[in-house]
N, CA and C of each residue as an Amber inpcrd file, in Angstrom:
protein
   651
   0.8460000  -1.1920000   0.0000000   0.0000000   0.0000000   0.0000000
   0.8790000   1.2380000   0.0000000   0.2420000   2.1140000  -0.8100000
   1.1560000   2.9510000  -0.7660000   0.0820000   4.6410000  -0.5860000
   0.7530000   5.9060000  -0.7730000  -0.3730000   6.9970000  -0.8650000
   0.0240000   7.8940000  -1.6390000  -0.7230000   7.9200000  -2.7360000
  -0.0400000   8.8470000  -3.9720000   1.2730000   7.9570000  -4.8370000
   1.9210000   8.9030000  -4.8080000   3.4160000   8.2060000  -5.5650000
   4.6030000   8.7770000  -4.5800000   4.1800000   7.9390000  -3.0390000
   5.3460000   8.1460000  -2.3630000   5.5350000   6.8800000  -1.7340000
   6.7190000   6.7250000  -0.9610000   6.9730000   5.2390000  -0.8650000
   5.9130000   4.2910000  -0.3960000   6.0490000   2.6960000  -0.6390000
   5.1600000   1.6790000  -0.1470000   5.3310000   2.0690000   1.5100000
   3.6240000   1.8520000   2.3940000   3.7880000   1.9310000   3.8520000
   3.6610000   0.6650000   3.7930000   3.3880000  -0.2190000   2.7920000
   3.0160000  -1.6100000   3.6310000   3.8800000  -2.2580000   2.1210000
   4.3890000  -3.4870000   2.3670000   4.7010000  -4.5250000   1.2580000
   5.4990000  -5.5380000   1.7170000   4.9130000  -6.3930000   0.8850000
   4.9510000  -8.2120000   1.1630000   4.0560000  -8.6670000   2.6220000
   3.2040000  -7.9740000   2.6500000   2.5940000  -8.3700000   3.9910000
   1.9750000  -9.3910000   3.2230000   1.7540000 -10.7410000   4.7750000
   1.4740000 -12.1830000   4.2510000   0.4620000 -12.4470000   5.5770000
  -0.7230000 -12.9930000   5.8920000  -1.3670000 -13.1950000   7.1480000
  -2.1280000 -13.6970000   6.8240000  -3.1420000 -14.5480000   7.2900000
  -4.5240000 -15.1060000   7.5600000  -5.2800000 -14.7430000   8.5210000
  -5.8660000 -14.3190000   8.7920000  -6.7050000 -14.7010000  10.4070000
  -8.2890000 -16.0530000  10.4820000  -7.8320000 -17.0370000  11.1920000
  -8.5760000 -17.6360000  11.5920000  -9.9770000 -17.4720000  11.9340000
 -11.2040000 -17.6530000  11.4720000 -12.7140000 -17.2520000  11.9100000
 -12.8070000 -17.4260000  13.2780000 -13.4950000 -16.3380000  14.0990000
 -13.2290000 -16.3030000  15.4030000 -11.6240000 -16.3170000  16.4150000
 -10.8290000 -15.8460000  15.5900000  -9.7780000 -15.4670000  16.6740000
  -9.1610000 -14.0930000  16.8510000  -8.4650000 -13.9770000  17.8170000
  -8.1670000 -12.9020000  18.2140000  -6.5500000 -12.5700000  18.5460000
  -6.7610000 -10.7640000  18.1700000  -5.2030000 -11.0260000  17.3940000
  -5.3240000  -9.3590000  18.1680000  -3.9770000  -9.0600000  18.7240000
  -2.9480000  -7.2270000  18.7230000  -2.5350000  -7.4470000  17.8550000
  -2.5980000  -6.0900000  17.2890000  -1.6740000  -5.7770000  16.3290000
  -0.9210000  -4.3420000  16.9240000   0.7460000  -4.7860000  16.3750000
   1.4530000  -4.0870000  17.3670000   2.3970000  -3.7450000  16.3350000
   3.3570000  -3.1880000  16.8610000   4.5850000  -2.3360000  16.3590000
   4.7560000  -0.9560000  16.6240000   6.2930000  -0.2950000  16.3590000
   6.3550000   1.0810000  16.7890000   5.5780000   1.9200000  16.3580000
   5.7810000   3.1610000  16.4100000   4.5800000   4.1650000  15.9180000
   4.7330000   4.4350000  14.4720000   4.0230000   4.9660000  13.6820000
   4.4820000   4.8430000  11.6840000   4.5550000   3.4320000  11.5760000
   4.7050000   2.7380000  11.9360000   4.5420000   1.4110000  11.1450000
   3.7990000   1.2860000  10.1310000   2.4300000   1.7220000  10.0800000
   1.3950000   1.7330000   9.2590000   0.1440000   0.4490000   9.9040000
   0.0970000   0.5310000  11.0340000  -0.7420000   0.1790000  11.2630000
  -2.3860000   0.3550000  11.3180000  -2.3090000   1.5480000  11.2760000
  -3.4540000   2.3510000  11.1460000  -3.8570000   2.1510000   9.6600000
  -2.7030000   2.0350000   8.5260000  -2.9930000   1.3850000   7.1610000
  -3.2980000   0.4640000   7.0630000  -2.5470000  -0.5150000   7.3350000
  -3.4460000  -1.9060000   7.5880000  -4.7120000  -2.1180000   8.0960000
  -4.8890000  -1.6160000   8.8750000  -6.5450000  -2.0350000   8.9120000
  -7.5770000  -1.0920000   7.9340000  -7.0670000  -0.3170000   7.6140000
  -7.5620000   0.3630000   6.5160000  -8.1670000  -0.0950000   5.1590000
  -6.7910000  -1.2020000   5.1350000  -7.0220000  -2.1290000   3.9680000
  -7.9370000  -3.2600000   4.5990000  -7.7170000  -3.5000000   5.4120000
  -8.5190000  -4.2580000   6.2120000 -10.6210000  -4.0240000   6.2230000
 -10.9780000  -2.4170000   6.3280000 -11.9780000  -2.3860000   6.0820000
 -12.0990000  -1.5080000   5.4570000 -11.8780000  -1.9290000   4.0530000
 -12.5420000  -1.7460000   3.0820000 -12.3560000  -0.0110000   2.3560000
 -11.2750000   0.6410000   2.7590000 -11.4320000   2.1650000   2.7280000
 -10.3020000   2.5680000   2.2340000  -9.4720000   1.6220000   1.3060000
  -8.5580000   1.5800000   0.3640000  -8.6080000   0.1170000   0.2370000
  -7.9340000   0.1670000  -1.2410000  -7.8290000  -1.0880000  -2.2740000
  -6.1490000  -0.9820000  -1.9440000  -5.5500000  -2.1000000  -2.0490000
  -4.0790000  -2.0170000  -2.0120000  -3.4110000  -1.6420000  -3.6210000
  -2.4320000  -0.8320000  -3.3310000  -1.3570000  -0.9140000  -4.7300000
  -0.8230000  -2.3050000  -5.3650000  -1.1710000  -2.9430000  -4.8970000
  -0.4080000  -4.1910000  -5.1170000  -0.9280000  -5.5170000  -4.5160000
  -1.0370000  -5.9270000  -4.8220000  -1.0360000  -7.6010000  -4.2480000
  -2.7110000  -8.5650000  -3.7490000  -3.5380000  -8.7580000  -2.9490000
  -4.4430000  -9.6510000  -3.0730000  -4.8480000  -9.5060000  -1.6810000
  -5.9810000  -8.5600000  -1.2160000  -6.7820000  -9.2250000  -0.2750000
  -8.5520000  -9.7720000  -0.0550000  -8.2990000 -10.8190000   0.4380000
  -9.7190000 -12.2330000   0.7100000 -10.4060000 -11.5330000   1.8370000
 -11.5170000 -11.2710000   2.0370000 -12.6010000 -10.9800000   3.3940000
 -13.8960000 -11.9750000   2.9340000 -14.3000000 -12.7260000   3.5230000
 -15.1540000 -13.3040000   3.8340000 -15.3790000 -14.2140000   2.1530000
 -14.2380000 -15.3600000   1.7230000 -13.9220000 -15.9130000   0.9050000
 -14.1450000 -15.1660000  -0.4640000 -14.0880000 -13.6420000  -0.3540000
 -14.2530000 -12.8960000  -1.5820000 -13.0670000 -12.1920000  -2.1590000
 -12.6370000 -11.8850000  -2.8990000 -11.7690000 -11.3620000  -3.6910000
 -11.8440000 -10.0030000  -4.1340000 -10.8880000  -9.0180000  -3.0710000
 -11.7170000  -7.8490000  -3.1470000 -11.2210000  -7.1190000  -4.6540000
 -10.4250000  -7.1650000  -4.7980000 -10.1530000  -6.7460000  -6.0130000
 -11.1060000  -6.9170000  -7.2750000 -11.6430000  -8.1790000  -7.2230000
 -12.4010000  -8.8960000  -7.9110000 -13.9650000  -8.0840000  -7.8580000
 -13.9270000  -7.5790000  -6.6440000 -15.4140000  -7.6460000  -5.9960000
 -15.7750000  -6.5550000  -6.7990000 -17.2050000  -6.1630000  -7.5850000
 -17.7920000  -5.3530000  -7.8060000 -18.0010000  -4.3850000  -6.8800000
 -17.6490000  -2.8010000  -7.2010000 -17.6840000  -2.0160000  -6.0750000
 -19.2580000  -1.5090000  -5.2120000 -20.1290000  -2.0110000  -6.5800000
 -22.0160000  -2.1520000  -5.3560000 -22.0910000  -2.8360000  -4.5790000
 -20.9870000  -3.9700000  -4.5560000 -21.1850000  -5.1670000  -3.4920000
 -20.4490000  -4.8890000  -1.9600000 -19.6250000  -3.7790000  -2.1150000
 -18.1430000  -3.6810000  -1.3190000 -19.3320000  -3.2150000   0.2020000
 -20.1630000  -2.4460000  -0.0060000 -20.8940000  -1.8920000   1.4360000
 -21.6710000  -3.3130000   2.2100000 -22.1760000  -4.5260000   1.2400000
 -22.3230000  -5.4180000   2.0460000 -21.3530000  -6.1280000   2.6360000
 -19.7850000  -5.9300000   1.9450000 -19.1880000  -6.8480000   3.0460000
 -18.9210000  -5.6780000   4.2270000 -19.1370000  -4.1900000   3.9970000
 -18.2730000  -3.4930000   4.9110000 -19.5720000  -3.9090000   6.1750000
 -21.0240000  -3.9370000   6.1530000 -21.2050000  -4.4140000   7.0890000
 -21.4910000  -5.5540000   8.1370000 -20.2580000  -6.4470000   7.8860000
 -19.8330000  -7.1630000   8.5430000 -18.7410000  -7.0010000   9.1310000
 -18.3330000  -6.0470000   9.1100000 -16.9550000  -5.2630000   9.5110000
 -17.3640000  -4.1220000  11.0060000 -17.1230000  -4.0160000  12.0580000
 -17.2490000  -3.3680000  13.2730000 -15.7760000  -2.4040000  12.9310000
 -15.9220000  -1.1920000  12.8570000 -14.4690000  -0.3780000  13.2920000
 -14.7150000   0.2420000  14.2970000 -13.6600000   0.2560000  14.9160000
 -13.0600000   1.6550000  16.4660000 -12.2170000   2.2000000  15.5520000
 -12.2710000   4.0780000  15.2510000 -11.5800000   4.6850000  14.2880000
 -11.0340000   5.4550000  15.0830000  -9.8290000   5.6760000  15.5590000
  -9.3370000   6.7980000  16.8550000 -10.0010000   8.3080000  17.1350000
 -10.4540000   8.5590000  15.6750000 -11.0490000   9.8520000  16.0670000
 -12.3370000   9.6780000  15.6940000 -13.1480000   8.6290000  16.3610000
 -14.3780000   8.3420000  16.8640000 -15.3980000   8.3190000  15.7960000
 -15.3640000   9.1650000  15.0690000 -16.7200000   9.4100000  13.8010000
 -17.8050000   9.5940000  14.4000000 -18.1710000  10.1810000  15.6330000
 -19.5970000  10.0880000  15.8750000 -20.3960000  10.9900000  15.2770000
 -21.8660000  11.0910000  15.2010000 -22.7260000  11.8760000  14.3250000
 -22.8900000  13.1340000  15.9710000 -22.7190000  14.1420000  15.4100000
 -22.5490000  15.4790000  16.7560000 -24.6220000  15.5790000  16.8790000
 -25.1740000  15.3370000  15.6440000 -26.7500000  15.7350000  15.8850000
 -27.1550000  14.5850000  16.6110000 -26.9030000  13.6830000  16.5240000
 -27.4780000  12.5870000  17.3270000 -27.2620000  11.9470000  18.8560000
 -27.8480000  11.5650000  19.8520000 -27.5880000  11.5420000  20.8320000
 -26.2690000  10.4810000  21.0410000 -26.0230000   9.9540000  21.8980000
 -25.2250000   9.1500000  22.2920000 -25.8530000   7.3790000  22.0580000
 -27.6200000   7.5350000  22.1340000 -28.3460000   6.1090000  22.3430000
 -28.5780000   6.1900000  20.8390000 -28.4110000   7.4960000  20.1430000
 -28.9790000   7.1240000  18.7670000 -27.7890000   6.8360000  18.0190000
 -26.2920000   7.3650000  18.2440000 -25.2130000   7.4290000  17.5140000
 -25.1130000   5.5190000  17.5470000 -25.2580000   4.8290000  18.9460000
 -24.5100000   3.2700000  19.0830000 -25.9780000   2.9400000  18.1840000
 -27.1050000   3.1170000  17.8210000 -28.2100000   2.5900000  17.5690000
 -27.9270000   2.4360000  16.1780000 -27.4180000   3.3670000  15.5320000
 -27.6870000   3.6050000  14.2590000 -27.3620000   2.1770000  13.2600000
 -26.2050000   1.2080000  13.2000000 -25.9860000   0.0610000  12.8970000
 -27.4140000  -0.8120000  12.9150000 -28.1100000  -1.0370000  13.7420000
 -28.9330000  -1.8590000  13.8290000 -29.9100000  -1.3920000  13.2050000
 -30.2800000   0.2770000  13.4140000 -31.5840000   0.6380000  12.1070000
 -31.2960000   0.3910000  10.8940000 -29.9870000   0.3650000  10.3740000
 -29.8610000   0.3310000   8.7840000 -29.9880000  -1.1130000   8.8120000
 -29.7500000  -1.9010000   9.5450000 -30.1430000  -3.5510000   9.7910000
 -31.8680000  -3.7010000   9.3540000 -32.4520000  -2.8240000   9.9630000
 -33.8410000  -2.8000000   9.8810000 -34.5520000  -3.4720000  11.0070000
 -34.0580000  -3.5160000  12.4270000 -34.0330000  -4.1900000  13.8140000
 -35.0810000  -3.5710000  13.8460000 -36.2820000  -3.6980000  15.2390000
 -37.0240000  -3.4550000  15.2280000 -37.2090000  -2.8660000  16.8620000
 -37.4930000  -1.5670000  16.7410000 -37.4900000  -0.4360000  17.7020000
 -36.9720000  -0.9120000  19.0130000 -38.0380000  -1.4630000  19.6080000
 -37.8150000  -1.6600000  21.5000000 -36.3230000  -2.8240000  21.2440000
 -36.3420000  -3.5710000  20.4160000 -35.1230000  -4.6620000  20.4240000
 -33.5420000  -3.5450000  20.3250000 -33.7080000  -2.2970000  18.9350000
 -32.7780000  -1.6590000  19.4220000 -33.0350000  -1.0550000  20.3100000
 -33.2120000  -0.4160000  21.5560000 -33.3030000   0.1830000  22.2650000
 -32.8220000  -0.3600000  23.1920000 -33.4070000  -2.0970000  23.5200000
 -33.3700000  -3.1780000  24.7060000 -32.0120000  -3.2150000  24.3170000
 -30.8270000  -3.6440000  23.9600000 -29.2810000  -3.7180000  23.3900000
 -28.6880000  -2.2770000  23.1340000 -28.9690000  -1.8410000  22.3640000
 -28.4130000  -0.1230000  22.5550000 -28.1900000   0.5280000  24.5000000
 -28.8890000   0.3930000  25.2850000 -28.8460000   0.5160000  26.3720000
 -28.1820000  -0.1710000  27.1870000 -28.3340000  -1.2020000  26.9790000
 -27.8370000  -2.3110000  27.8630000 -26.3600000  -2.4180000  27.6340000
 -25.6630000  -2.1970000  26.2720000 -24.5500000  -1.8900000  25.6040000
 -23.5080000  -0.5930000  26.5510000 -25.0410000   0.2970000  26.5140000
 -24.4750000   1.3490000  27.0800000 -23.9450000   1.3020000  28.6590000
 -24.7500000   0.6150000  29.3120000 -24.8220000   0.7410000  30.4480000
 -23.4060000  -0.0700000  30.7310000 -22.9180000  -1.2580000  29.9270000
 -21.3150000  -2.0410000  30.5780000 -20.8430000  -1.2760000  30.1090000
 -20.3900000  -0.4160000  29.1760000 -19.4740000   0.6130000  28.8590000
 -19.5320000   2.0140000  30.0930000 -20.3210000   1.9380000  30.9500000
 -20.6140000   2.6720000  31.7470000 -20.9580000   4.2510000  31.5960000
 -22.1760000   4.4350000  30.1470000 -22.5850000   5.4660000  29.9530000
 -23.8670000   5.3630000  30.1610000 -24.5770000   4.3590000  31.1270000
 -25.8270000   4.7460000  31.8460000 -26.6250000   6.1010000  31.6170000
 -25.6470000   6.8330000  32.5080000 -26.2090000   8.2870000  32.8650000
 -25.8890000   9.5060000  31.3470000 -25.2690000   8.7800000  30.6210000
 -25.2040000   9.3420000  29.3980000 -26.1110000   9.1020000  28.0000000
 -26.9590000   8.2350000  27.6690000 -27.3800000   8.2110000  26.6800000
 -28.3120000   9.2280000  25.6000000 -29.0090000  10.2760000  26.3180000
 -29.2600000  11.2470000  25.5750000 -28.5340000  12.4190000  25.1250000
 -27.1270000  12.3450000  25.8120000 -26.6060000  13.4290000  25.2730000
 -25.9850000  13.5200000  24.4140000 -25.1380000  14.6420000  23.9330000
 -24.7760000  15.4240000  22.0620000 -23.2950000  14.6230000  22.8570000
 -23.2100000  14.2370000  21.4640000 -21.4240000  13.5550000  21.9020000
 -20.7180000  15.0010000  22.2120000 -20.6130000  16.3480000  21.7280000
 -20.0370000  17.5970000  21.8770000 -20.0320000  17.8890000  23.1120000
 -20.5920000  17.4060000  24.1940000 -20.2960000  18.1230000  25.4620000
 -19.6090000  16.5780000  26.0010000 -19.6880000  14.8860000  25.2890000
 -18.5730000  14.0630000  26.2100000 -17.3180000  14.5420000  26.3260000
 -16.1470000  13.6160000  27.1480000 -15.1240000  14.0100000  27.1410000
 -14.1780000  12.7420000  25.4130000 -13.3800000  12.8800000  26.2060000
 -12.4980000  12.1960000  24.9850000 -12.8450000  10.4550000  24.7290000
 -12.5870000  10.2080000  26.1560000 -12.4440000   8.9610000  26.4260000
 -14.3300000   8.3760000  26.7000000 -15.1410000   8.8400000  26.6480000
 -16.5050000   8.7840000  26.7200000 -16.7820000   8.8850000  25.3680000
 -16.4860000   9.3640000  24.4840000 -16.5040000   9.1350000  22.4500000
 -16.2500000   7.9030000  22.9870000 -14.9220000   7.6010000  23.4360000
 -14.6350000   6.5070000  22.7320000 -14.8950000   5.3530000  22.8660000
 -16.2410000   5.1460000  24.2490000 -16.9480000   4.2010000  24.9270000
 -17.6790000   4.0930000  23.5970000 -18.7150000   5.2120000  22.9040000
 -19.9270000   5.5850000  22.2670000 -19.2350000   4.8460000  21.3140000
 -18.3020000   5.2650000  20.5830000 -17.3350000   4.7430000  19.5310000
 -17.4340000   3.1040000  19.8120000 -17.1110000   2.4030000  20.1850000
 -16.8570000   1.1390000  20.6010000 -18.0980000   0.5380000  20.6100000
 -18.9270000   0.9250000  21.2880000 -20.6930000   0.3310000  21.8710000
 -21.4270000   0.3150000  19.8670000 -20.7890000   1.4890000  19.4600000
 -21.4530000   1.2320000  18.1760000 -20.8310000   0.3030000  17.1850000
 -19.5920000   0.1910000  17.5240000 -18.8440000  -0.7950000  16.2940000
 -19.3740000  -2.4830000  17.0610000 -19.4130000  -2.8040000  17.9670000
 -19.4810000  -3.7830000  18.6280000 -21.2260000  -4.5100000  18.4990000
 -22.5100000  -3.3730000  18.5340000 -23.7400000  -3.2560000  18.8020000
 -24.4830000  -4.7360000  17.9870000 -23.9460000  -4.5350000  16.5320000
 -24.3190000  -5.5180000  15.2510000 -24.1720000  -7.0900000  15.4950000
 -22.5450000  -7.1740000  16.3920000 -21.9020000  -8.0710000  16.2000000
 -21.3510000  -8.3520000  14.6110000 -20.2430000  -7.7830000  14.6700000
 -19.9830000  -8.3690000  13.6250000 -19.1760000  -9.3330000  13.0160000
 -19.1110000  -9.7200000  11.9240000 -18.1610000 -11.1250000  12.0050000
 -16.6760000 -10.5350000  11.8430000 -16.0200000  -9.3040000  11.4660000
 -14.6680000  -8.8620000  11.8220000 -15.0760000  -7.4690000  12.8960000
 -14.2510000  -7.3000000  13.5410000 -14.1620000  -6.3700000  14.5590000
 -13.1220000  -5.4520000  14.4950000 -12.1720000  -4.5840000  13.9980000
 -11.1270000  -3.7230000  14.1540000 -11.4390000  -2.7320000  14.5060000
 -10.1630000  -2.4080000  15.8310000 -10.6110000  -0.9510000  17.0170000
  -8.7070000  -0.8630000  16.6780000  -8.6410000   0.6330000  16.2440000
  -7.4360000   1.1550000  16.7260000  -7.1230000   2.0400000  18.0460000
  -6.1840000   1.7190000  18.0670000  -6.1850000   1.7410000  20.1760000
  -7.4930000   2.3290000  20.6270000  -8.3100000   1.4820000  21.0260000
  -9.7260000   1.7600000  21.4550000  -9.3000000   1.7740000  22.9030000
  -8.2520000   1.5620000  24.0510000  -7.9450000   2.1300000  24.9580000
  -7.1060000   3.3530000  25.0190000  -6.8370000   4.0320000  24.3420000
  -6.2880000   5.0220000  24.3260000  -6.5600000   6.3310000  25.3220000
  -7.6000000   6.1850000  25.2610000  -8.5850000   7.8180000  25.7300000
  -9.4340000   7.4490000  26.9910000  -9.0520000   5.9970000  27.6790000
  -9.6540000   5.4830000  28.8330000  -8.6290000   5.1530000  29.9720000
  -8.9950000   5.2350000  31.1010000  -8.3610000   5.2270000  32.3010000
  -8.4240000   3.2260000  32.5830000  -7.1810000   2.7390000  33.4310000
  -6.8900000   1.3230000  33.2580000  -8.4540000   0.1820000  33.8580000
  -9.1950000   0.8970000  34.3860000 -10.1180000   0.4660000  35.1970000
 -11.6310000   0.1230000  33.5060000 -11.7290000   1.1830000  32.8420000
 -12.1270000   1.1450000  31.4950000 -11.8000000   0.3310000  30.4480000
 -10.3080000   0.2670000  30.4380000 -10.0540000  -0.3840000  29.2090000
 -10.1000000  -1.9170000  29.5650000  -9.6630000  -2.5570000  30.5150000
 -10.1120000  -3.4690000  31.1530000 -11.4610000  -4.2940000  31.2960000
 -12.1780000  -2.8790000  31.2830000 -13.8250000  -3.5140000  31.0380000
 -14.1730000  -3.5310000  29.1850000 -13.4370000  -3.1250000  28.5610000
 -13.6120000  -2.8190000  27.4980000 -13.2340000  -4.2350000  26.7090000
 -11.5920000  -4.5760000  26.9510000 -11.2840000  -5.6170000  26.3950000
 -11.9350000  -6.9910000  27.2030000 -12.5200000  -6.6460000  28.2360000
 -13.7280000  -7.9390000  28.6300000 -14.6300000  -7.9800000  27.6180000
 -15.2570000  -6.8360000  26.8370000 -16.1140000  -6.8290000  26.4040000
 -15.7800000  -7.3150000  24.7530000 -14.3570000  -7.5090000  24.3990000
 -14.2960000  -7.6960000  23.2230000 -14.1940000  -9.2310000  22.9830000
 -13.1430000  -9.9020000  23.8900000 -13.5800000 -10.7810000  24.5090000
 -14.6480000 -11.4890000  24.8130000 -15.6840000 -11.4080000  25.4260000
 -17.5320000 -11.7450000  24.7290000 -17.6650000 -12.0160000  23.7500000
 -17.2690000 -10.9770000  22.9540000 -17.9910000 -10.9000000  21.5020000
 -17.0780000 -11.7040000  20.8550000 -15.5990000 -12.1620000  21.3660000
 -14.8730000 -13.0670000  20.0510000 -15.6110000 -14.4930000  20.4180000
 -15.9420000 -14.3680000  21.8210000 -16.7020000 -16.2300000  21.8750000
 -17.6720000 -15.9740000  21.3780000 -18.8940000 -14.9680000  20.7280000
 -19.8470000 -15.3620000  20.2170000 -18.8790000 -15.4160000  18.2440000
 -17.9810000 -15.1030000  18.5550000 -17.8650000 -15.7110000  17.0490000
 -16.8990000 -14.6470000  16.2500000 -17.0560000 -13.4600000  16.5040000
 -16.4620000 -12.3870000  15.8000000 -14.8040000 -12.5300000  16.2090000
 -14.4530000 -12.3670000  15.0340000 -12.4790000 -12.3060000  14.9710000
 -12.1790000 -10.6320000  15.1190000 -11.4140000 -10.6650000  15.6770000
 -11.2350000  -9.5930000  16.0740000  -9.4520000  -9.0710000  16.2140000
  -9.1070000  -7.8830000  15.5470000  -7.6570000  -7.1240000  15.5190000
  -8.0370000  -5.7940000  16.0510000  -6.6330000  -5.9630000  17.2230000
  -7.0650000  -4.5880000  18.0640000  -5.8810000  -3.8960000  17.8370000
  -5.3260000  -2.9860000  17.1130000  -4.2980000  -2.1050000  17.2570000
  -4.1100000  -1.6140000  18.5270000  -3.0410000  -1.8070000  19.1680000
  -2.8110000  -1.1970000  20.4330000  -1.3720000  -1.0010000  20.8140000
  -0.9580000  -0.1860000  21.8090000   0.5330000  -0.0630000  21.9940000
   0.5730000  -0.2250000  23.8540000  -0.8790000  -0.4670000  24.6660000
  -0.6970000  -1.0890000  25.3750000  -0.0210000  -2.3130000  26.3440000
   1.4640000  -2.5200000  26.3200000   1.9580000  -3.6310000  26.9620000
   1.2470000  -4.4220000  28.0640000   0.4180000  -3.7980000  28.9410000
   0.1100000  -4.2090000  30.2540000  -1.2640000  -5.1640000  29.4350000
  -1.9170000  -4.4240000  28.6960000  -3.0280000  -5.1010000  28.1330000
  -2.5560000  -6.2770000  27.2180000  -1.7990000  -6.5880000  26.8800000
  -1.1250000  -7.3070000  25.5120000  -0.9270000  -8.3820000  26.6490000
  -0.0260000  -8.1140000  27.5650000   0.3630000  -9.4360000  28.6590000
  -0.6100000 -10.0180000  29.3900000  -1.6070000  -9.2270000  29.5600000
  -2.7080000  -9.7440000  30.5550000  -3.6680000 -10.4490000  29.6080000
  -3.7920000 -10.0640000  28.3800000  -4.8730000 -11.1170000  27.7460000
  -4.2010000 -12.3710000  27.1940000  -3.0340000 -12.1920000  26.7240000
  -2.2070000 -12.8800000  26.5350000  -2.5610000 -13.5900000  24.7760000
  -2.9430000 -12.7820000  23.9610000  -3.5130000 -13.3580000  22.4050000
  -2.6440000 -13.2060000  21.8590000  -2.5500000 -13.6010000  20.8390000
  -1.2430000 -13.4590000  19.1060000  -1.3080000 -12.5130000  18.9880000
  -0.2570000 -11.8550000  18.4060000   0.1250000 -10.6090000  18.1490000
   0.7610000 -10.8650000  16.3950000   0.1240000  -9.3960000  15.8800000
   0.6680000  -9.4260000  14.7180000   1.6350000  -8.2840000  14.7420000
   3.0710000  -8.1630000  14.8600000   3.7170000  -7.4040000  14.5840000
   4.3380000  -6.8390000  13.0780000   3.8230000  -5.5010000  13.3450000
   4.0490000  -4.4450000  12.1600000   5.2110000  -4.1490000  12.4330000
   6.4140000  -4.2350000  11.3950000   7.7700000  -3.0910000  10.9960000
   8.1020000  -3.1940000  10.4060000   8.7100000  -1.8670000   9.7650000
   9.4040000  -1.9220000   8.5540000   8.4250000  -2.4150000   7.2640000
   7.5320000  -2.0500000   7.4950000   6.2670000  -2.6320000   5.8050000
   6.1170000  -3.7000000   6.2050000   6.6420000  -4.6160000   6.8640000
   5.8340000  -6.4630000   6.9920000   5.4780000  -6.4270000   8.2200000
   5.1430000  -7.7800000   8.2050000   4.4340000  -8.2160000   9.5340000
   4.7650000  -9.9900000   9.8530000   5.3250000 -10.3480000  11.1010000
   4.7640000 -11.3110000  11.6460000   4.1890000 -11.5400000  12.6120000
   4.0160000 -12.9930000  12.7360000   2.8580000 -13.6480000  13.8680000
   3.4320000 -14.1310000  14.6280000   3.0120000 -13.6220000  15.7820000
   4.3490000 -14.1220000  17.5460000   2.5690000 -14.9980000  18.0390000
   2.8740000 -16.4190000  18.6460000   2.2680000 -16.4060000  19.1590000
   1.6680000 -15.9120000  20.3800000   0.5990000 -16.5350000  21.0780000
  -0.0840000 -15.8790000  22.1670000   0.8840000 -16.3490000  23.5700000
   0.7770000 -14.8930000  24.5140000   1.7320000 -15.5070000  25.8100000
   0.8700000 -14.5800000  26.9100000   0.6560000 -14.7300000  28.1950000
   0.3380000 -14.6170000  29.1920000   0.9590000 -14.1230000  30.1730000
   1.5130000 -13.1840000  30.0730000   2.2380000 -13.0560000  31.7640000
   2.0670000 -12.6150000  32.9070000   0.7190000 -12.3670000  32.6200000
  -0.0210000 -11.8350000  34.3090000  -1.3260000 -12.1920000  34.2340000
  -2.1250000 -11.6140000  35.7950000  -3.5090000 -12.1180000  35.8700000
  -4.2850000 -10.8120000  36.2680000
């Protein structure tokens, strides 16, 4: 991958991910990690080379078709994307109306979503008066809401205090046993050791696969 006609950020990258597993993705800062998942959902085509999402061929793929695979795709985007007119219960809701869910069901999950992320006392309000790290609950509750069968959050702990992100990666966790695979960009160490999953390390344009290790509880 590259941007414009300046050098490749990514090349010879080689990976699979397994249906239902769970993966950091790590490396120093510029790596291009934030590119990679980029290519990952759907919001560049690569310069070069071949990527498969959900046994399809994106290159291949007709571009009317590209929005049904994107929603099977959950993103955490660091700078949140939330809609500023819409409340906080309508911003995580919105996934499931274009689903065509049916009112009290979003509402019954939109809330309940809200409430383990611990924005209870927040759901009617304008994301413009949350703080940073409260986007990025809203942010999360909405990529997560659908379930989807890929999940990518770039450092979705970033903007949360250790007591948060903790409840957060519990919560991603959930959702990989109901099925969803999931890549979390993060530069978290403490979080990386305590869950203890595969890591895909980004440098230098490639990437390998360290397996999963554990070193605390």
């Amino acid at each position: 991958m590259r941007y414009g006609v300046g050098p490749e950020v990514l090349h010879d990258v080689n990976f699979a991910l397994a249906p239902g597993s769970f993966h950091f993705l790590v490396g120093p800062s510029g790596a291009g990690k934030s590119s990679l998942l980029r290519l990952m959902y759907l919001a560049h085509r690569p310069s070069r080379g071949l990527i498969t999402l959900f046994d399809r061929d994106i290159a291949t793929t007709p571009r009317h078709e590209l929005p049904e695979l994107r929603r099977k795709i959950g993103v955490v985007f660091q700078e949140f994307r939330l809609l500023d007119h819409l409340s906080v219960l309508d911003n995580v809701a919105l996934p499931l109306r274009v689903a065509g869910m049916g009112e009290k069901q979003i509402r019954d999950y939109a809330e309940e979503l809200l409430s383990w992320v611990g924005l209870a006392d927040h759901m009617q309000a304008r994301p413009a008066i949350l703080s940073g790290g409260q986007k990025q609950r809203v942010a999360i509750a909405r990529a997560v809401i659908s379930r989807p069968k890929l999940l990518l959050a770039d450092e979705p702990t970033g903007n949360v205090d250790d007591k948060i992100a903790l409840r957060l990666l519990y919560l991603f966790e959930e959702l990989n046993k109901l099925g969803t695979t999931i890549v979390i960009a993060t530069h978290n160490e403490a979080l990386i050791s305590r869950f203890g999953h595969s890591q895909l390390h980004l440098e230098n344009g490639e990437i390998s696969v360290r397996a999963a290790t554990k070193r605390g509880a």
